[in-house]
C-alpha atoms as a printed R data frame, in Angstrom:
    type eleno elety resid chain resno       x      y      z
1   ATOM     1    CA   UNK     A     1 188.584 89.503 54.141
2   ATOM     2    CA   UNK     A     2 190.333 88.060 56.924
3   ATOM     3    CA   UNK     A     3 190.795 90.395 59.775
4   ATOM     4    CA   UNK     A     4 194.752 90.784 61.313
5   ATOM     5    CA   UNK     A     5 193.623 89.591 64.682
6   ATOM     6    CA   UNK     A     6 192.378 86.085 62.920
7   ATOM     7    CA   UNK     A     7 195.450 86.520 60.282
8   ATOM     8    CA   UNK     A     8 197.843 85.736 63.307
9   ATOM     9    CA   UNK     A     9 195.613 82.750 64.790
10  ATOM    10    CA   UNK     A    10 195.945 81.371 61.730
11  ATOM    11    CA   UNK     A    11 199.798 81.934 61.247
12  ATOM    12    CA   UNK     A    12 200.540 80.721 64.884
13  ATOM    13    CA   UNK     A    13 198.075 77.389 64.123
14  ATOM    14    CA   UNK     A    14 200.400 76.601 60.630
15  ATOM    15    CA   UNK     A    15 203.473 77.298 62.457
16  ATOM    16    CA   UNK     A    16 202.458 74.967 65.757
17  ATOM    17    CA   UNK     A    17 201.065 71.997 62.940
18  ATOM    18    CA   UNK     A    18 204.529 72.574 60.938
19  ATOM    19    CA   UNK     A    19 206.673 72.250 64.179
20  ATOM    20    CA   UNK     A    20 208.182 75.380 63.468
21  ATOM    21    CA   UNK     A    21 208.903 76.468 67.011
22  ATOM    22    CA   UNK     A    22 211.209 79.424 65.974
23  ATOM    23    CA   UNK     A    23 207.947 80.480 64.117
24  ATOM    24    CA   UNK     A    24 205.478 79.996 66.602
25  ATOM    25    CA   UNK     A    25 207.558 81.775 69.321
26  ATOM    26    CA   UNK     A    26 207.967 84.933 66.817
27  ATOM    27    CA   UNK     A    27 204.011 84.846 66.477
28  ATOM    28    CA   UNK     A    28 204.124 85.201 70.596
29  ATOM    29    CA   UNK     A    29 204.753 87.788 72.919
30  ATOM    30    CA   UNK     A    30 208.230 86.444 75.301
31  ATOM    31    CA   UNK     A    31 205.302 86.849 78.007
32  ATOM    32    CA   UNK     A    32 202.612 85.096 76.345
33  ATOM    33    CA   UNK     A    33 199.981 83.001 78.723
34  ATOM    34    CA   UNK     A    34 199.666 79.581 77.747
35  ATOM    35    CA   UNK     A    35 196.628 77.660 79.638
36  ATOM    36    CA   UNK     A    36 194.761 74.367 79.780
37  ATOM    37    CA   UNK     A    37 192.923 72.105 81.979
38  ATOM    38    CA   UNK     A    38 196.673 71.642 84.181
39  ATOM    39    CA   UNK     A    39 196.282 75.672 84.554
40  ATOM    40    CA   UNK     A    40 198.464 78.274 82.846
41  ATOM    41    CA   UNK     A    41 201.591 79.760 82.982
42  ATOM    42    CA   UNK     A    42 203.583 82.745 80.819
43  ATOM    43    CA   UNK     A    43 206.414 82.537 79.171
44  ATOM    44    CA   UNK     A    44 208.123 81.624 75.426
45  ATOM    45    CA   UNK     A    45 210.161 79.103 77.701
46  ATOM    46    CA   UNK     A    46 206.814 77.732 78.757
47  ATOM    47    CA   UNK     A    47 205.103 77.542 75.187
48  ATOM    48    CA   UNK     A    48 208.435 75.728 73.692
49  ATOM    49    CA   UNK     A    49 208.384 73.425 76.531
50  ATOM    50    CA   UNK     A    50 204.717 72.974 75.605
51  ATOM    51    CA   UNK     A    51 205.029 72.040 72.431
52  ATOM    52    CA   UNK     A    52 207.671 69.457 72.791
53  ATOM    53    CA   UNK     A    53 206.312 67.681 75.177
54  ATOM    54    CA   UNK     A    54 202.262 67.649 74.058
55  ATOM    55    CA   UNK     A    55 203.030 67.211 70.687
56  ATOM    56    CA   UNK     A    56 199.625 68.710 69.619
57  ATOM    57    CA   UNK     A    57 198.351 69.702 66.274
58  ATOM    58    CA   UNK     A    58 195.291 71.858 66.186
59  ATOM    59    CA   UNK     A    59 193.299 72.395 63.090
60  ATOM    60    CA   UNK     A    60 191.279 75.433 63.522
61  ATOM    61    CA   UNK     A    61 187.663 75.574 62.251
62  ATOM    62    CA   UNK     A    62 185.498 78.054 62.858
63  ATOM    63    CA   UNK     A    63 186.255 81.072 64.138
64  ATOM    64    CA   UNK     A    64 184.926 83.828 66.928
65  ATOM    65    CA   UNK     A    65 186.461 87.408 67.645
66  ATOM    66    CA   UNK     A    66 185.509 90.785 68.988
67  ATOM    67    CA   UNK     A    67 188.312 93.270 69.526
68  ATOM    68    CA   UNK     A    68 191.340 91.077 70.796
69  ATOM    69    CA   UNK     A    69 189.642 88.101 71.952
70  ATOM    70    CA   UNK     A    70 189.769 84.960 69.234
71  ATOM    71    CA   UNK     A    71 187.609 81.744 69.671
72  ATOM    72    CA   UNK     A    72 188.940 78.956 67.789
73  ATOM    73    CA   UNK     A    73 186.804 75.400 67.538
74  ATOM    74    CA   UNK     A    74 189.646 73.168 66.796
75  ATOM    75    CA   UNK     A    75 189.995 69.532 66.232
76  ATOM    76    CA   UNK     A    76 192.635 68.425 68.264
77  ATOM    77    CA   UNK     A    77 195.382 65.881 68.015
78  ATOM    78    CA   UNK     A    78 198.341 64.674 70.383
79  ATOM    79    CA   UNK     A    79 201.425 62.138 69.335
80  ATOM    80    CA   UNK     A    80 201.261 58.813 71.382
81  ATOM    81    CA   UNK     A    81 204.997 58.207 72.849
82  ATOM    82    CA   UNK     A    82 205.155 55.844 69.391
83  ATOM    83    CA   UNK     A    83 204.738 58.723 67.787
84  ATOM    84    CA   UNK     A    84 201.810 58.155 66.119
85  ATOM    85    CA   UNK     A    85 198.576 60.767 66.155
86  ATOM    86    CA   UNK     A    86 195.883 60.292 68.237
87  ATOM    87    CA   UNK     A    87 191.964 60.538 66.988
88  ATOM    88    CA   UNK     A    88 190.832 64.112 66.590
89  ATOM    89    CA   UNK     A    89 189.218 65.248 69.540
90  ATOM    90    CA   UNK     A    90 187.096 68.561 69.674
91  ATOM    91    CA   UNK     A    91 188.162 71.740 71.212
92  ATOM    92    CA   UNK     A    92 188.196 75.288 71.299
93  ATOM    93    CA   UNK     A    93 190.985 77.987 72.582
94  ATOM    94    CA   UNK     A    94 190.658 81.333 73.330
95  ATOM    95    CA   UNK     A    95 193.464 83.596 71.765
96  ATOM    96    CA   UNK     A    96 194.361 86.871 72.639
97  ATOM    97    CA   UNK     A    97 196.115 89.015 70.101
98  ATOM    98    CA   UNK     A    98 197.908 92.521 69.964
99  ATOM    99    CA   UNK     A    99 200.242 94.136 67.996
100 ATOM   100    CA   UNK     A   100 200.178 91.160 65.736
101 ATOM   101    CA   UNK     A   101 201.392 88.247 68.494
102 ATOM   102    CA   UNK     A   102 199.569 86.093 70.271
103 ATOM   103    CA   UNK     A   103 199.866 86.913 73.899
104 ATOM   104    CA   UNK     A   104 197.549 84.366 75.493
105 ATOM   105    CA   UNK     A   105 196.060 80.513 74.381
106 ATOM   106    CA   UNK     A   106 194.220 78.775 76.391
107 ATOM   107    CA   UNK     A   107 192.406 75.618 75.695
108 ATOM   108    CA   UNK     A   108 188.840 74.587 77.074
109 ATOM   109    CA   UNK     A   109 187.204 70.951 76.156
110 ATOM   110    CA   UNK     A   110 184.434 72.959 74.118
111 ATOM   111    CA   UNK     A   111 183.320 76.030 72.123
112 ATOM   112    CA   UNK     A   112 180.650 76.836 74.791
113 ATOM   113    CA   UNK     A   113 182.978 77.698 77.476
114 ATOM   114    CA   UNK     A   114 186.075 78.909 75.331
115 ATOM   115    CA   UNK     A   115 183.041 81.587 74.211
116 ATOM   116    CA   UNK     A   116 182.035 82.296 78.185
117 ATOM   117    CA   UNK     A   117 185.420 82.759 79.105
118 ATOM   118    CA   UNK     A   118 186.151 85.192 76.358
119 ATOM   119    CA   UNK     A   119 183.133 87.181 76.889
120 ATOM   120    CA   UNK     A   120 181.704 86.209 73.030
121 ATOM   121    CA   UNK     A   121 179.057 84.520 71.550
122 ATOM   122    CA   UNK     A   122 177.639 82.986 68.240
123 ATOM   123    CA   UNK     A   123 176.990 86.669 67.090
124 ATOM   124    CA   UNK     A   124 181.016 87.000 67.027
125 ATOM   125    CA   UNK     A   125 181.078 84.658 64.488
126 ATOM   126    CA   UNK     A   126 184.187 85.944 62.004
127 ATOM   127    CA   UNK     A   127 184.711 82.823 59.784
């Protein structure tokens, strides 16, 4: 059984991979935090913008939560300006979920420190 929390990482990863942007941005809070290795920001302005110009597809793997807090290792993608994908890379990003949006993603090169950040570890393996 898939808990809700892990039901809406899922949804906002199959809307982000489909390009539905209306989709993604009803999966996130108007004030969600959106965060990399450039630093973060808040916003639904900010994620659209975000999506357009990264172009990244994340395929989620396995899966981390207590509470709130979501860990997802993902295998990460980006479209070259010709368009075409790049190699997977890994990743992880921490989600933070309530009420059924996502009101914070933020990426980290690596499971380890998506988990520190978070406050998790292997035990809060969900999936």
């Amino acid at each position: 059984m898939v808990v809700p929390e892990i039901e809406t990482v899922l949804a906002w990863h199959a809307a982000l991979n489909a390009s539905d942007v209306d989709g993604l941005l009803a999966l996130s809070s108007a004030d969600v935090e959106v965060g990399g290795p450039r630093g973060s920001g808040r916003g639904a302005e900010l994620l659209r913008d975000w999506v357009a110009r990264a172009g990244i597809r994340l395929q989620p793997g396995r899966c981390y939560r207590r509470g709130s807090a979501v860990v997802v290792d993902e295998r990460a993608q980006w479209r070259s300006e010709g368009g075409e994908l790049t190699e997977p890379q890994g990743a992880a990003c921490v989600f933070g979920v309530r009420d059924g949006q996502v009101v914070r993603v933020v990426r980290y090169p690596d499971v380890a420190a998506a988990l520190a950040a978070a406050g998790l570890d292997e035990s809060d393996d969900a999936v």
